[in-house]
N, C-alpha and C positions, 0 to 999 in steps of 0.2 A: 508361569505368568498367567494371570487373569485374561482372562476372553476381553473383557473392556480393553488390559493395558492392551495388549493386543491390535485393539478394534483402532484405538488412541495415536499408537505407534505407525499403523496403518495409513494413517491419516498423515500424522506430522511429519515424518518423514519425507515423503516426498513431497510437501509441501513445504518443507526449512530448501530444499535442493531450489525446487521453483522460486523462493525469495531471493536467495542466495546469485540466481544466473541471473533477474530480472537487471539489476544495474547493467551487468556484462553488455547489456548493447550500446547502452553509452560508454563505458570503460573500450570497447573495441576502435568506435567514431574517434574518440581523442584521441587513444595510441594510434590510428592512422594518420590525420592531420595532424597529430605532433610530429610528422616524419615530413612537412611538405617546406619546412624553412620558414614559415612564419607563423609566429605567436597570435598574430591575429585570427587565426580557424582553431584555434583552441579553444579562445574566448568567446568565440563566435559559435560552437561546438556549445559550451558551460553553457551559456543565455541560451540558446535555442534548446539546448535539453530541460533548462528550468522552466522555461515556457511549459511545453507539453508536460511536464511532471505535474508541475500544478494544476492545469486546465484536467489532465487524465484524473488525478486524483481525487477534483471534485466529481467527477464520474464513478468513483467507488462507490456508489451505492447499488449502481446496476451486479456488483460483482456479491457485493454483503446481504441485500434484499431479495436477491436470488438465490443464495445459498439456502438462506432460511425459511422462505415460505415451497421452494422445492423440497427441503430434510421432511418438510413437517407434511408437507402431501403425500411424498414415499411412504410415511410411518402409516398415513391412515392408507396404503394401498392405492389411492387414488393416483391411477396412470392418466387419468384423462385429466385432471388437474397438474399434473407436473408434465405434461405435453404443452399444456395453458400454458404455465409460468414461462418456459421456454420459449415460446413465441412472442408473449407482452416483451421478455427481457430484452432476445433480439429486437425487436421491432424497436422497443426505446435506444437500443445502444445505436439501431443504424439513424433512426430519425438525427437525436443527441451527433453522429458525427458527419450528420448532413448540416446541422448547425451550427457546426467549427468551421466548417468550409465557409458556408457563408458568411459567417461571422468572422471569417479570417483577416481581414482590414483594420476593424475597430480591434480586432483581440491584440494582433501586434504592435498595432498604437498606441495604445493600453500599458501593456505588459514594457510596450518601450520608455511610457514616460514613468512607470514604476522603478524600473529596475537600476535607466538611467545607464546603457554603455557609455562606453568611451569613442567618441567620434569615428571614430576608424572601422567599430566593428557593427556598424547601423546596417552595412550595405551589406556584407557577409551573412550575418542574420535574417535579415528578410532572405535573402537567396536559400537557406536552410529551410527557413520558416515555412515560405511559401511551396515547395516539394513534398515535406513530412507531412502540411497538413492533410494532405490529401490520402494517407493513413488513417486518418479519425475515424473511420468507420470500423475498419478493419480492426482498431485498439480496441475499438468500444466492445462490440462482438466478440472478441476474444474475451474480454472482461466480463461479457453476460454469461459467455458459454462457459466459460472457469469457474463462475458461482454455480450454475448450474449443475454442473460436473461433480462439485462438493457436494453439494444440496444430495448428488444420488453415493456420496461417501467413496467417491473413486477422486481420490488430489493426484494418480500416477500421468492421466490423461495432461493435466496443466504442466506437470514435470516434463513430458517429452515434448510437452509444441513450446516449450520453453527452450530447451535445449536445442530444437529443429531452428526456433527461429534465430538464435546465437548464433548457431552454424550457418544458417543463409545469410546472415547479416555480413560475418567475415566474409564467407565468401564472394560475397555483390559485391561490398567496398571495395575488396581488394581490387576484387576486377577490372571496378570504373576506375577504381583511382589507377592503380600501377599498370594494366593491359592498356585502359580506353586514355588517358591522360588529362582524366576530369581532376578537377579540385574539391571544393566544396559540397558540388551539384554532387559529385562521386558518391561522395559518402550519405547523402544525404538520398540520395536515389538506393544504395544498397539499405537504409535503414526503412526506406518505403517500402523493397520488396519484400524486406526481413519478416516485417509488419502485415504482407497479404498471404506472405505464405503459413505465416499462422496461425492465420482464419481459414485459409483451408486443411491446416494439418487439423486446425481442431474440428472442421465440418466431415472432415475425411473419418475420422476416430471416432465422431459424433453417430455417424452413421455404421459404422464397425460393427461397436459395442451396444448401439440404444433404437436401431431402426428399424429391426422388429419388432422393439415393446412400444416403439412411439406412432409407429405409422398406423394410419388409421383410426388411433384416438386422438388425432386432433380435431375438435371441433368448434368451429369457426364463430358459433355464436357463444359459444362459452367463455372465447377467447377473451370476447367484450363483454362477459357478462357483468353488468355493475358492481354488486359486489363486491364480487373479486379485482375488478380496476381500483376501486376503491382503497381494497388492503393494498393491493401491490404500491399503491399511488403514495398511501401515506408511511409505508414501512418507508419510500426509495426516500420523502421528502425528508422523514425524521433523521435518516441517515447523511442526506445531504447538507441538512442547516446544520448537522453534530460537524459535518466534514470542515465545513467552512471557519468554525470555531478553530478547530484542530491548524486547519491552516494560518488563520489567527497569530495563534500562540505562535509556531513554528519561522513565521515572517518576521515578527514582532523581535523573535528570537537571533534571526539572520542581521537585521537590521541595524538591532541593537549594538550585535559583535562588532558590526561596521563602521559605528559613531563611535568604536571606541580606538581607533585606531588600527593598524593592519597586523601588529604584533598579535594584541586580543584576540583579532577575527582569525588570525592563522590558527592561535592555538583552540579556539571555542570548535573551531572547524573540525581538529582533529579529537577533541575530546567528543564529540558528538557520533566519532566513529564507534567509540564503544557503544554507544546509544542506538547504532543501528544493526550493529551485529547482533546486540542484545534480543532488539526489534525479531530480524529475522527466524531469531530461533521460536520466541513468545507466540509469534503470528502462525508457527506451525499448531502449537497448541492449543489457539483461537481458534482456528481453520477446525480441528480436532473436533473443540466444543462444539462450532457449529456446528455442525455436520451429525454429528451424534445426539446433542440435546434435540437441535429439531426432531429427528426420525424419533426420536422416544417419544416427544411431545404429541406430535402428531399420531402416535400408535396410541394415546393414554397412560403409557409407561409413565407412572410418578416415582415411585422407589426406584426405578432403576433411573432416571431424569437424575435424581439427588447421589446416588451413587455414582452416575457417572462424572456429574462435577465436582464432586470430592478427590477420584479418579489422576481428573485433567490437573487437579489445584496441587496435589500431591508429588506427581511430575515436573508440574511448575515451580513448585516450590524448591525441589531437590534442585533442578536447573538453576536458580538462581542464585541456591547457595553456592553451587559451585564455580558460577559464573563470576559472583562478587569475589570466591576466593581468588579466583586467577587475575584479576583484577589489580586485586590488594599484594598479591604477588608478582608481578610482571607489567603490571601497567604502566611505570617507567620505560622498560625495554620493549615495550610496542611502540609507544609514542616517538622512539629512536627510530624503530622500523617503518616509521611513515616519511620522517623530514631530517635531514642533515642537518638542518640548522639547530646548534646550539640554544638559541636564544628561545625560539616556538619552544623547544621540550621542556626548557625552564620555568616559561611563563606558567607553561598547559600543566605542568607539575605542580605549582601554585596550588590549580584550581581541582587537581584531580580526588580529592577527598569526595568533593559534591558527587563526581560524575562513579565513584566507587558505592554511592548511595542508590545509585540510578534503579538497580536492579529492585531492589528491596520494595522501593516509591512505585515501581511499575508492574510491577507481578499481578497485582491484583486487577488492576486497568485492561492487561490484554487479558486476560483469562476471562472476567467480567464482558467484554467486549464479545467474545465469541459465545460466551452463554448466551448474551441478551441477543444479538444477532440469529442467533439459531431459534428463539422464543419467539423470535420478530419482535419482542419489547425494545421497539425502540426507541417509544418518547422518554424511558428511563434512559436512556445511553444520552438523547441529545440533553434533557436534563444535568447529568452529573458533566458532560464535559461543558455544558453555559458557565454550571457553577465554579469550578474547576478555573473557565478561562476568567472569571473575574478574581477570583484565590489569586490568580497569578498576578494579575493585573494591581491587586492592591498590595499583594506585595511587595514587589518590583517598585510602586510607586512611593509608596514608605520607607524602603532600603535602599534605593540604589542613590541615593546623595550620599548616602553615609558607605556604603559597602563596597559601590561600581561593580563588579562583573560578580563578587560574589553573591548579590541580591539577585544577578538574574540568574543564576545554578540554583539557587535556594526558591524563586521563585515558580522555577520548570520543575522542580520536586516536588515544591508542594502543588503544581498543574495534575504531574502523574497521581502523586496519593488524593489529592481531593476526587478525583474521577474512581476511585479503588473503593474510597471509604462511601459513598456515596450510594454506589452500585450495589455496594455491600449491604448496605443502611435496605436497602428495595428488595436486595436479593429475595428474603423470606415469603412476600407478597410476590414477586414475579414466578417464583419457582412452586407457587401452589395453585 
């Protein structure tokens, strides 16, 4: 095997593991309060984890804008620039979840007249709500120290404080809920300690692995140096209006299933499961590219920059062919293995051709996405996904009188490839 695949594998690997456990702390809160006798802390559990999923995720830039302008400081050797980076990122993730807090009021008033629960479960959500936020700093931090972490091409570091904080999560929950005889507060208090322990698993590893090469190059007026606020300021921005798109579509997409009755939305639900496992695996290989294109970029490495994304796309590729095959093989008897109900597997059967395209429309979006991240070319990324969410938009608005659900699969396809082709269309100028 080639030293890249190698380098590649290194990478992706323990970063499909960290995508893979990231649900698992919501997946643990619901199998808990699924055990308390009412349906109401389930639903109250869902809303309050979509809450913070959203809100976190327009925070992805502190994780993607870090990765890339740390790769690219390593490559030129600059320790006292990726000491920098490290302290703007933290510093934005803690300010950023001093501002959830505060903003904690209007955010759930907000999020509540969107989302719109069902009367019963206002007052169980606020009681989650208000606990977890006080996590937000703690998330953010882990999200700057994780881009960072890549940025110096170690993804093992985010795999164990992923897995640490799994294991605290069960554990807390359980405690409160079945020792202490908490309800809600229970779980919700085990997901806040899950959440600080870590930020210090990853401060603890931080300082293991990096606090001989860091300590002492930090210098306090570089920190600020204009500059460099400047890059970090407009890579984190391009990444956050690209995020907001992203959430766009994906709401747009939620929403829609919904107006179309609860059969559709069961089954649009579980055909989107393919969409995320797929997710998972892509985003290791993104992680890959960042991580690796930066540090070449920053060394001046051009032939090895262009081989190495041949490399990632190569891998990606093979991945999806294999992925669309078991798809087009087995994607009826998964869709069994999710829901009992006859009816959901018949509908989601319908529509499963689209969702068997998914891989094809998407390969090129996540692989592009961790080149460009890693280059910090990010006004091309927020570029192709603007363009991308109006593709969808006029799609969707053309088809769906005539089509109904299958203009919005056909709409979220052509979302992935217009973002692919787009990137593609740039690649040649970004990558010289």
């Amino acid at each position: 095997m080639k030293a890249i695949d190698r380098r590649i594998l290194q990478i992706a690997v323990p970063s499909i593991v960290s995508n893979i456990t990231v649900p698992l702390l919501g997946l643990v809160d619901v199998a808990i309060v699924g055990h308390m006798g009412s349906e109401t802390y389930i639903g109250a559990i869902a809303v309050g984890s979509m809450i913070f999923s959203v809100v976190y995720w327009l925070f992805g830039f502190l994780r993607m804008g870090t990765s890339g302008l740390t790769s690219q400081a390593l490559g030129r050797r600059d320790l006292g620039e990726v000491s920098c980076t490290l302290s703007r990122a933290v510093a934005a993730a803690l300010s950023g979840g001093a501002a959830v807090i505060v903003l904690q009021w209007p955010l759930l008033a907000c999020a509540m007249a969107l989302m719109e629960p069902a009367p019963e479960l206002t007052d169980a959500v606020g009681r989650y709500f208000r606990i977890c936020v006080w996590g937000a700093p703690a998330v953010l931090a882990v999200h700057a120290l994780n881009g960072w972490f890549l940025g110096m091409q170690n993804s093992r570091v985010p795999m164990v404080v992923s897995i640490v904080q799994n294991v605290a999560n069960i554990l807390a929950s359980a405690l409160l809920v079945y020792a202490a005889g908490m309800k809600i507060e229970g779980v919700a208090l085990g997901t806040l300690t899950a959440q600080y322990v870590g930020l210090v698993a990853s401060l603890a590893l931080l300082a293991r692995h990096y606090g001989r090469h860091i300590r002492g190059r930090m210098n306090w007026r570089s920190i600020a140096e204009p500059a460099a606020m400047k890059a970090f300021v407009c890579v984190n921005r391009d990444i956050f209006l690209r995020t907001l798109c992203l959430v766009a579509v994906n709401f747009f997409f939620l929403s829609c299933g919904t107006s179309q009755g609860v059969l559709i939305l069961a089954a649009n639900t579980l055909l989107m499961q393919f969409f995320t496992l797929f997710s998972y695996v892509m985003d290791g290989f993104a992680f890959s590219a960042e991580a690796i294109c930066g540090r070449l970029r920053g060394a001046g490495d051009a032939e090895g920059l262009r081989a190495a994304v041949r490399r990632v796309f190569l891998w990606a590729v093979g991945l999806t062919v294999a992925y669309t095959a078991a798809c087009c093989l087995g994607g009826t008897s998964f869709l069994s293995l999710l829901t009992d109900s006859e009816n959901v597997v018949a509908e989601a059967s319908v529509y499963l051709p689209w969702v068997v395209m998914v891989p094809v429309c998407g390969v090129a979006a996540f692989v592009w996405d961790g080149v460009y991240i890693g280059l910090t070319a990010t006004r091309g990324m927020l570029l192709a996904t603007s363009v991308a969410a109006l593709c969808f938009a006029a799609v969707f608005v053309a088809l769906f009188p005539v089509w109904g659900n299958h203009a919005l699969w056909l709409s979220f396809l052509v979302f992935l490839s217009v973002r692919g082709i787009v990137q593609t269309a740039k690649a040649r100028t970004i990558l010289r």
